[in-house]
N, C-alpha and C positions, 0 to 999 in steps of 0.2 A: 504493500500500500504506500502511496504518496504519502509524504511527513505531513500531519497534520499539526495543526496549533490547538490545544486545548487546553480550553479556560475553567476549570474547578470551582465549583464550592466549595466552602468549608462546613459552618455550621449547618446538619442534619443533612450534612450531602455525604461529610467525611465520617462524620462523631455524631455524637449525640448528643443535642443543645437544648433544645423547646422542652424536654420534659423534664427539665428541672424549674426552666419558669414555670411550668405548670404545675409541680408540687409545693414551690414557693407561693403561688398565688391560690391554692387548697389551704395552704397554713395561715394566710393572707384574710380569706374567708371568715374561717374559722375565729379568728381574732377579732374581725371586724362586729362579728356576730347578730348580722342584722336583721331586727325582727319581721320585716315584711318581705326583703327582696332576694331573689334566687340568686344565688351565684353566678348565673348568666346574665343574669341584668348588671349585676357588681361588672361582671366581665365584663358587659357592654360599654359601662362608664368607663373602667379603665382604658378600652380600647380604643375610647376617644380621647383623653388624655396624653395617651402613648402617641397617637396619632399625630396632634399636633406638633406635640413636645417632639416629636423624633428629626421634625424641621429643623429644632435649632440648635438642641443637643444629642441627636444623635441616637444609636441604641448602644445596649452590654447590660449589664449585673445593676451597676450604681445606677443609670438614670432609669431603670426598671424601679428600683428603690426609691428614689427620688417622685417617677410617677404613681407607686402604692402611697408613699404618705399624702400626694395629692390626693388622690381616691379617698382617703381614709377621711382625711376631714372635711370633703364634700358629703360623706356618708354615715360615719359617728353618728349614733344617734346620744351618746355622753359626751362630758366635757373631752377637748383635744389636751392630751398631755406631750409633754417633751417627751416624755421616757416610749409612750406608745408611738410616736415619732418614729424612734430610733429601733423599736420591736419592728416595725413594717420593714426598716431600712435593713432588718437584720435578716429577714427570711431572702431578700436578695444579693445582700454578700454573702451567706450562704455558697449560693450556688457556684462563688470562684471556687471553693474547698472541693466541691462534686469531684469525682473521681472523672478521668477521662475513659469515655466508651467509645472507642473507634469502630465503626460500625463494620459488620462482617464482610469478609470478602476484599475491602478495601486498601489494606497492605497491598496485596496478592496483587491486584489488579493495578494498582500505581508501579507499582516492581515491573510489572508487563508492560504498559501503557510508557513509561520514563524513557524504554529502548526504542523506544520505536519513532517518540511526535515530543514535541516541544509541551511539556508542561508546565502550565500558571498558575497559580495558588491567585484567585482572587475573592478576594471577602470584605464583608462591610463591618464596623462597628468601631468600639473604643480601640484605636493602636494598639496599645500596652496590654489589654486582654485579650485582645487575640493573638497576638504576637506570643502570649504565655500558652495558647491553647495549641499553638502549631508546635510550638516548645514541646511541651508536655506528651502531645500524640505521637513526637517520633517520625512523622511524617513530611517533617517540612526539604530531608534530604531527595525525596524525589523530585522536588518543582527545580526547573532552569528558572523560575522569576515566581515571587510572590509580593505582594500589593495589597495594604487595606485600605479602604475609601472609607468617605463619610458615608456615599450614597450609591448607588448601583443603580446607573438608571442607562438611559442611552447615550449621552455624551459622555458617560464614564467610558462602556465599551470603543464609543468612538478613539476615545482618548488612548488606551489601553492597545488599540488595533494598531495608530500610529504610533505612537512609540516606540512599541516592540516588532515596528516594520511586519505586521500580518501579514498574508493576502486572505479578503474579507473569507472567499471561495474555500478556505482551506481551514476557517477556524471555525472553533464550534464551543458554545457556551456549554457547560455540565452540572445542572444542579437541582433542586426539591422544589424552588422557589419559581413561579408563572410571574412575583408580580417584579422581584431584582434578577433572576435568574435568565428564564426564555422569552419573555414576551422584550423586553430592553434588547437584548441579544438579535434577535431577531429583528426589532424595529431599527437596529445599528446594521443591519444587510447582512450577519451572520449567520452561519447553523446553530440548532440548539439542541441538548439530549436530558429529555426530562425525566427523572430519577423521583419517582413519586414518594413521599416521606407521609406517615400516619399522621403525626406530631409535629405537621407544619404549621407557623404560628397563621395564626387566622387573618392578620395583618400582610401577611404575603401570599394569601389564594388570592385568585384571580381566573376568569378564562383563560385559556389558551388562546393567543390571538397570531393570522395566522402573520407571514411576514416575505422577507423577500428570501429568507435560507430556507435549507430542507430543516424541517423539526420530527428528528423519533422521540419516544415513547419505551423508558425498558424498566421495568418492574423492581431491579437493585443495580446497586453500580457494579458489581462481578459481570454482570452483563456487557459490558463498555468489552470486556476481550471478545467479542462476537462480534463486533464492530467496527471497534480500532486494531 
């Protein structure tokens, strides 16, 4: 096969990341303890919060914590204290301690994938925490280039194509995420291979939209050797 360029996710493409916000925002809940609203409505609110906020600060662990103590004192139904503050703020650093879970197959397939096409390590979020997650997984010796941005959107890829001198024709976005992952990727004239995740945050579904690359469809990333 001709050398491809291929452009990775990290979180819930490589490891395992969303389901620690999700046990942090169950302990979250629970604390909040509110007498009339489901946990989906809590979630609701938070996920406009997240929303906005992720504009100007971004995402990871702390402005996740940052965005619970907002939730918290829109939704308290007692007084706001400092110390319960610092409880919300605690269920999300938390989640730097999480053990790293490199998702199956994925060693194997980056070992395979490295000999063959150009690999990019690229990911969104806080620098320094992700930088410790690609630390920690062991993973980071496969990539020729890794890159974290604020944003993942389509001028990212644009950016990312120039730079690293692509041809659009030859490069292909790889990750869980329709709304930073394939649909940006694809609206940047690229390919894309969508690697569908259980436990992707809800803030990144999206349709499938189509574009001007070829876009497949593979059920885990061990599949990318069927491929690549």
């Amino acid at each position: 096969m001709t050398r491809q360029f291929l452009i990775i996710d990290a979180d819930d493409t490589l490891w395992e990341n969303n389901i620690y916000f999700e046990e942090a925002f169950e302990e979250f809940c629970q604390f909040l303890d509110h007498s009339s609203m489901t946990p989906h409505e809590v979630r609701d609110v938070l996920d406009t919060i997240e929303l906005v906020n992720a504009r100007t600060h971004g995402y990871g662990s702390l402005n996740f914590g940052r965005n619970l103590g907002e939730c918290y004192r829109r939704l308290v139904e007692r007084e706001v204290k400092e110390t319960d503050l610092r409880t919300a703020m605690a269920f999300a650093e938390r989640i730097l301690e999480c053990p790293m879970q490199v998702i199956e197959g994925v060693p194997e397939t980056l070992a395979y994938l490295c000999e063959r096409h150009e690999l990019n390590l690229f990911t969104k979020g806080h620098p320094e925490e992700q930088t410790l997650k690609i630390d920690r997984s062991g993973l980071g010796g496969y990539f020729h280039f890794t890159q974290v941005v604020k944003e993942k959107d389509t001028a990212a890829y644009r950016r990312l194509v120039e730079e690293r001198r692509m041809d659009p024709a030859l490069t292909w976005m790889i990750g869980n995420s329709p709304k930073s992952d394939v649909n940006p990727a694809l609206e940047a004239g690229l390919n894309a291979v969508f690697v569908p995740h259980e436990h992707t945050w809800v803030l990144e579904k999206q349709d499938l939209l189509p574009g001007a690359g070829t876009l497949m469809v593979v059920e885990e990333f061990a599949r990318l050797r069927d491929i690549f």
